[in-house]
C-alpha positions as CSV (number, residue, x, y, z in Angstrom):
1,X,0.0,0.0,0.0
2,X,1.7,2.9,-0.7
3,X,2.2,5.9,2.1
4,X,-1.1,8.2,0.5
5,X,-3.7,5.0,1.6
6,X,-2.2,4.9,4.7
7,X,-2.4,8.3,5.5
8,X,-6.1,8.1,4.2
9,X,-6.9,5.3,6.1
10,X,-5.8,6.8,8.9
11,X,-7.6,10.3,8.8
12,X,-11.0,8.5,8.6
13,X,-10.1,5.9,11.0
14,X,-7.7,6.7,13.8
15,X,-11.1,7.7,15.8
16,X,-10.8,3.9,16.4
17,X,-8.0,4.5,18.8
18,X,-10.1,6.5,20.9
19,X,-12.0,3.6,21.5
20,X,-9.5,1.6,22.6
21,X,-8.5,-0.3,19.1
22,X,-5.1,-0.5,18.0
23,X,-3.5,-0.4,14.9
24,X,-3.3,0.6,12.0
25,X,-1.4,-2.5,11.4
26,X,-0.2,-3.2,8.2
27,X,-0.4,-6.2,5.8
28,X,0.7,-6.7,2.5
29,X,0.4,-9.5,0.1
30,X,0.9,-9.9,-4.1
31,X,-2.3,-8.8,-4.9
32,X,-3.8,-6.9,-1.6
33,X,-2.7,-4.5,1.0
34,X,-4.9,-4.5,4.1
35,X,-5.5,-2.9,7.5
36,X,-6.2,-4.2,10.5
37,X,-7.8,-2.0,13.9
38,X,-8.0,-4.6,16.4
39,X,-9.8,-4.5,20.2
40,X,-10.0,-7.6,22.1
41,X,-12.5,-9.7,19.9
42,X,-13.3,-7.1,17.4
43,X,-12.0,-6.7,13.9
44,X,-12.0,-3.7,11.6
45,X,-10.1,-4.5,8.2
46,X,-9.7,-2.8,5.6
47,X,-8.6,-4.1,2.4
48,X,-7.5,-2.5,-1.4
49,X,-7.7,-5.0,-4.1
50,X,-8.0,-1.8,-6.9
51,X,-10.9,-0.5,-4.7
52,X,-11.3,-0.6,-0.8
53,X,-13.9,-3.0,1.1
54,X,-14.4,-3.0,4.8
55,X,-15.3,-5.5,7.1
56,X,-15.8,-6.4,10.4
57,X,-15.1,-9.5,12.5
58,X,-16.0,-10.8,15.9
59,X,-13.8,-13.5,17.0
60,X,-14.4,-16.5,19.7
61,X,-11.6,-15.0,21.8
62,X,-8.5,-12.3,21.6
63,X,-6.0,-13.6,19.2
64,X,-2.8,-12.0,20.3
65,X,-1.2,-12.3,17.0
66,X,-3.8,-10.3,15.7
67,X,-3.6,-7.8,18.7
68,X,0.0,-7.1,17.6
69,X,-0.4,-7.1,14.1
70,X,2.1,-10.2,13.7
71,X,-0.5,-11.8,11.4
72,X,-3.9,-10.8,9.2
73,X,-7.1,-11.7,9.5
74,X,-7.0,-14.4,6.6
75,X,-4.7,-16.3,9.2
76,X,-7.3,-16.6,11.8
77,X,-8.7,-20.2,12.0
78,X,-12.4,-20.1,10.5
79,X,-13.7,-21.9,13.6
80,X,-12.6,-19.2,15.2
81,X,-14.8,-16.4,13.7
82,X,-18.2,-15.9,15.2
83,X,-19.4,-13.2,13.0
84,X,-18.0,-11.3,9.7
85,X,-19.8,-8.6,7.8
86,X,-19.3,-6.3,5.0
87,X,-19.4,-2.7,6.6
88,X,-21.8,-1.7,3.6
89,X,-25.1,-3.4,4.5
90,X,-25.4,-1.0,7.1
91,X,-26.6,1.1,4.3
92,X,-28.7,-1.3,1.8
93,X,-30.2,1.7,0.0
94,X,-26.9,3.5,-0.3
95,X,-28.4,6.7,0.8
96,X,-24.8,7.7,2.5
97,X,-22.8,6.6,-0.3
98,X,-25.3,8.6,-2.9
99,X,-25.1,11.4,-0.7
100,X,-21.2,12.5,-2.2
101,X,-20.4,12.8,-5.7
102,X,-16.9,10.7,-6.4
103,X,-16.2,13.8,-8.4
104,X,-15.8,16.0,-5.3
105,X,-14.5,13.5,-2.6
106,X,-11.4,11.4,-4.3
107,X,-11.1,9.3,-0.9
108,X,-15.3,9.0,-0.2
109,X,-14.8,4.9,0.0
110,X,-13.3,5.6,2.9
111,X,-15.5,8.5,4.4
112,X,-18.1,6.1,3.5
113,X,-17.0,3.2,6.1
114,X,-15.8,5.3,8.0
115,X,-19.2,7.2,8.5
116,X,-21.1,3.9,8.4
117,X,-18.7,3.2,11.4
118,X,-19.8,6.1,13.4
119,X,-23.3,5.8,13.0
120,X,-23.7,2.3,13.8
121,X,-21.1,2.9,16.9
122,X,-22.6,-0.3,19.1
123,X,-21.3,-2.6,16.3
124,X,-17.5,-1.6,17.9
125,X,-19.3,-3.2,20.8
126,X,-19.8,-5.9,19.3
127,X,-24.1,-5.8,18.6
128,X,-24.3,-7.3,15.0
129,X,-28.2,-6.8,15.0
130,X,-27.9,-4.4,12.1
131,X,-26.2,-6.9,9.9
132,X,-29.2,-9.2,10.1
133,X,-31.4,-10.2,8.1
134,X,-34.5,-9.1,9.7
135,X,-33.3,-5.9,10.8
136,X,-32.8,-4.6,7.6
137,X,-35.9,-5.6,6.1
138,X,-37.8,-3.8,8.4
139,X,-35.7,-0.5,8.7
């Protein structure tokens, strides 16, 4: 990832560390770079494949590689995941994401997690309600 995504990344996420996450913690592979924010059991990651994505995971238990960015989330044992979601279906009818022209707002991927983030705070917590199903067929 080179130093302009990182210093992105980190103006629309570093309010993470206020809550008590850590990171940014860096990973890089052949075809991805990614970021982890880590807090106990909960996972925000960030990852650029050509675009950025953000998801967040809820693990069984602290993973104290994780925790000090030794290794990424793809080296977490599946059975050791409880919950991961695509930051995005917070807003199903992309009313947040329509709400920026790209034109105007070169880094609005990440202003859009980020935002999505901050309005849906308890899912820090982690309360996954708003990822469900039901939830978001009646809201």
């Amino acid at each position: 990832m080179f130093i302009g995504s990182l210093i992105q990344i980190k103006k629309h996420f570093d309010f993470l560390k206020q809550d008590g996450f850590s990171g940014p913690n860096n990973h890089e592979s052949s075809d991805t770079s990614s970021i982890n924010y880590v807090k106990e059991t909960i996972i925000i990651h960030i990852v650029f494949t050509g675009r950025y994505w953000c998801y967040i995971y809820k693990t069984k238990r602290p993973i104290d590689s994780i925790l000090t960015g030794q290794t990424n989330v793809e080296s977490i044992p599946r059975n050791e995941i409880i919950a991961c979601h695509e930051i995005s279906k917070l807003d199903s009818k992309r009313r947040i994401w329509n709400s920026v022209l790209m034109d105007n707002f070169p880094d609005k991927p990440l202003w859009y997690y980020s935002k999505l983030i901050n309005q849906n705070i308890e899912i820090l917590k982690g309360d996954f309600r708003k990822f469900s199903f039901l939830y978001r067929l009646f809201h």
